[in-house]
C-alpha positions in Angstrom: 37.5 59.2 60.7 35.7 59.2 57.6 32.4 60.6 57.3 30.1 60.4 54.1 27.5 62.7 53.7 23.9 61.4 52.8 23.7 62.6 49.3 27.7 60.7 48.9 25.9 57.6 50.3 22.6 57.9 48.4 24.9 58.2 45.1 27.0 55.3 46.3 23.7 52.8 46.8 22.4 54.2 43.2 25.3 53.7 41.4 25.6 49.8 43.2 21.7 49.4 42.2 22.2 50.3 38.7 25.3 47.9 38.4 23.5 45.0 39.3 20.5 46.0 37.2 22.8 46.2 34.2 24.9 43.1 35.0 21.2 41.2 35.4 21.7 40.6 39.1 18.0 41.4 39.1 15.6 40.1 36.2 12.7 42.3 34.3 9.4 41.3 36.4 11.8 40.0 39.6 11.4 41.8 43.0 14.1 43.2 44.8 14.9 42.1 48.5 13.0 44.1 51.0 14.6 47.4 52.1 15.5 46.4 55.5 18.0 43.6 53.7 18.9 45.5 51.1 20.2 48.2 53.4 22.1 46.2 55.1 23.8 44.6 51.8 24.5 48.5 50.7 26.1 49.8 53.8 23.3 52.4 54.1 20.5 53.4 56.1 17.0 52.7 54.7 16.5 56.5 54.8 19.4 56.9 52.0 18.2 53.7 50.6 14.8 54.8 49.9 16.8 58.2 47.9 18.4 55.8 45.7 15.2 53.7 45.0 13.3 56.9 44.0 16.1 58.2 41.9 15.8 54.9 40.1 12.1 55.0 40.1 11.8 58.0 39.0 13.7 57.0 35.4 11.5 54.1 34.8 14.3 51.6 36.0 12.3 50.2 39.0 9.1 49.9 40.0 7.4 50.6 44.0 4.0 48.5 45.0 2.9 49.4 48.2 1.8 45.6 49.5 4.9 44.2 47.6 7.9 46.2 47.8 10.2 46.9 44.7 10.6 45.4 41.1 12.1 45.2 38.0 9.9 46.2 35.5 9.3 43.7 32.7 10.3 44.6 29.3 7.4 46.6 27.2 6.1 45.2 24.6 5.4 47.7 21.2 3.3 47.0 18.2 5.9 48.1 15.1 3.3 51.0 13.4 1.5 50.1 11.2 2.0 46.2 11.3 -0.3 43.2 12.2 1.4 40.9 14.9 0.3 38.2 16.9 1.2 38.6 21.1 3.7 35.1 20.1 5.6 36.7 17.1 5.4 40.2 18.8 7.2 38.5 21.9 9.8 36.6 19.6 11.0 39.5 17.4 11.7 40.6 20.5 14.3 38.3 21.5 11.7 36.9 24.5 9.9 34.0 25.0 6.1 34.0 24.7 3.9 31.6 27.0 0.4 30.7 26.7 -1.6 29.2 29.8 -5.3 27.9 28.7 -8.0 28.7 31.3 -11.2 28.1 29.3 -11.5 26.6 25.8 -15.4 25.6 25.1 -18.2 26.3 22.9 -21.2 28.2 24.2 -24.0 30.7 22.4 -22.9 34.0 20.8 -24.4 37.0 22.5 -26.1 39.7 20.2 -23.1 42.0 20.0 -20.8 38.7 19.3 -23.1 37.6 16.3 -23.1 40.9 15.0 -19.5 41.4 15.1 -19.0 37.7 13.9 -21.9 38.3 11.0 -23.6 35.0 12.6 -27.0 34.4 14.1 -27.7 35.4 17.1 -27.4 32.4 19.7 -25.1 30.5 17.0 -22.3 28.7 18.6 -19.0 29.8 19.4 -15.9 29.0 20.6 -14.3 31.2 23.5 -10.7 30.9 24.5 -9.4 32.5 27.9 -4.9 32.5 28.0 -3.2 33.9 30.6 0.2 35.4 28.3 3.4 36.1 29.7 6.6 36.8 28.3 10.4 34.9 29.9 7.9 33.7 32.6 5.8 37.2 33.4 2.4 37.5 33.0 1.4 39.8 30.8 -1.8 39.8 29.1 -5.4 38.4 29.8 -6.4 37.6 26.4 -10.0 36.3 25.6 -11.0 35.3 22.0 -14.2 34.2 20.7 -14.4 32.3 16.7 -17.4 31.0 14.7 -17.5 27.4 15.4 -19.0 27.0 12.0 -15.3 28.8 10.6 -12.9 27.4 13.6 -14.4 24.2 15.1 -10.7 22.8 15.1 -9.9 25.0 18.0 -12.1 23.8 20.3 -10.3 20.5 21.0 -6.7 21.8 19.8 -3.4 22.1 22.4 -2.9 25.8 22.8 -0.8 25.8 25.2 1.9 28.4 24.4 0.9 28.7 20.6 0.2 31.5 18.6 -3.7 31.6 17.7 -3.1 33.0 14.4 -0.7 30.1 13.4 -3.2 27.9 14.7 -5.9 29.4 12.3 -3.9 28.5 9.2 -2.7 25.1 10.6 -5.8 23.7 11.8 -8.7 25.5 9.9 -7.0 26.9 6.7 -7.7 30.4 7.7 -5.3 33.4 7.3 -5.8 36.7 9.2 -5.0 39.0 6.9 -6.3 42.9 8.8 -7.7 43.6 12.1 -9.7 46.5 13.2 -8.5 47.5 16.8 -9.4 50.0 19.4 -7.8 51.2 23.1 -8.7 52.0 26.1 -7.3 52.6 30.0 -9.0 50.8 32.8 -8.3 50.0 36.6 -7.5 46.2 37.2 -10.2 44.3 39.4 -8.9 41.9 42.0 -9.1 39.1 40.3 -7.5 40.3 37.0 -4.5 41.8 39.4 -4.2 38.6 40.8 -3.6 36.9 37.2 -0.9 39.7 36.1 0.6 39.9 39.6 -0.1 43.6 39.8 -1.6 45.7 42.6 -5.7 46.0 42.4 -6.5 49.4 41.0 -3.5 49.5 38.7 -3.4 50.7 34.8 -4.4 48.0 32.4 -4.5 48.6 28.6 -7.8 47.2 27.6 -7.9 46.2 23.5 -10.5 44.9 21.7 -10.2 43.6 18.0 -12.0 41.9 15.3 -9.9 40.3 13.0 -10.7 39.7 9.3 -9.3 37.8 5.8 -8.3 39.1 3.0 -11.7 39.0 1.6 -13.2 40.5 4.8 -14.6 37.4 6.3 -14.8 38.3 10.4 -12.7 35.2 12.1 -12.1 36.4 15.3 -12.9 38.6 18.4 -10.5 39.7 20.6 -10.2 41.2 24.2 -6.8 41.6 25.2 -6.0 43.3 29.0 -2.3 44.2 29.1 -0.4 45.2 32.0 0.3 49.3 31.7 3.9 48.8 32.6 4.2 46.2 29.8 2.5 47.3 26.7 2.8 50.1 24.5 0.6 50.5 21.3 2.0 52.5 17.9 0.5 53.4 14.8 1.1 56.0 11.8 -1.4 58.7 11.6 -1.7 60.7 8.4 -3.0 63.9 8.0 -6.0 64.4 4.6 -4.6 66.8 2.2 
């Protein structure tokens, strides 16, 4: 009779996981069967099964939600340091495909800290645009963007769908972003935001908030960008003053 030890088996189900992770069995942002069936594909107990998850977990290549089970995690997306991308180019010098769904895309009044930011009068009209971004099919971002009607009233009636916002700038209303000022920040995702990114409440969002300028420092745009944390990582070049 032969007899293989919990640590052989463990080993065995880690080394069959990582094999159809490499081969693509299993896509970035898909969930794996639930344990009980995924035991009984391996040949193992779910007590060994749950050794091999962990191990796998443990190096980033799969991911454990409580309510949900087990996933693939997406691909993370990186600014290059230094450089100016929009989500849609970011996505595509990447080799994926970036998606754009609109949720809201109509004029309203600019609040105080909008008008400042914008350099318009308070109450002056804006245009807000809400997308929901993914990348190959995966949410990713929340991404909310407010524009100066008065410098972008083209956008208010034009088919975003899947575009990129800065190439809709120079095709529609002449307008080339040419620097954007950007801060970061960690927050917790609400229910409804976890609901959007298909996350589980509470988890790590990357919150980033721009304003984005021309060449001859003209504000064009606001930004409020909430990333998943899995999916998102933000570079830049730091230099030290002599």
């Amino acid at each position: 009779m032969l007899y293989v030890t919990a640590g052989t088996a463990s080993t065995q189900a880690y080394e069959s996981l990582t094999r159809d992770l490499v081969v693509g069995r299993y896509a970035p942002g898909s969930r794996l069967p639930g344990e009980r069936d995924l035991a009984v594909q391996l040949g193992v107990s779910r007590a060994t099964l749950r050794l091999a998850l962990s191990r796998l977990e443990s190096e980033g290549t799969l991911q454990r939600s409580a309510q949900r089970g087990w996933f693939v995690p997406t691909q993370v997306l990186g600014e290059p340091p230094s450089t100016l991308q929009s989500f849609t180019e970011m996505a595509r010098s990447r080799g994926l495909r970036p998606t754009a769904r609109v949720m809201r895309q109509e004029g309203r009044p600019a609040s105080m800290d909008e008008a400042t930011k914008l350099r318009i009068a308070p109450a002056a009209p804006v245009i807000e645009i809400d997308r929901l971004r993914g990348m190959d099919g995966t949410p990713v971002c929340f991404d909310v963007v407010v524009l100066p009607e008065n410098r972008a009233a083209a956008l208010a009636t034009a088919d975003l769908t899947d575009a990129s916002l800065y190439d809709a700038l120079r095709r529609h209303c002449g307008i080339e972003v040419h620097r954007s000022t950007y801060t970061l920040m960690a927050e917790s995702a609400d229910a409804e935001l976890a609901r959007l990114l298909g996350i589980t409440p509470g988890a790590p969002v990357l919150v980033g908030d721009e304003v984005a300028y021309t060449a001859d420092g003209t504000p064009v745009l606001i930004g409020h960008n909430k990333y998943r944390g899995d999916a998102y990582r933000f570079e830049a070049d730091l230099f030290r003053h002599a």
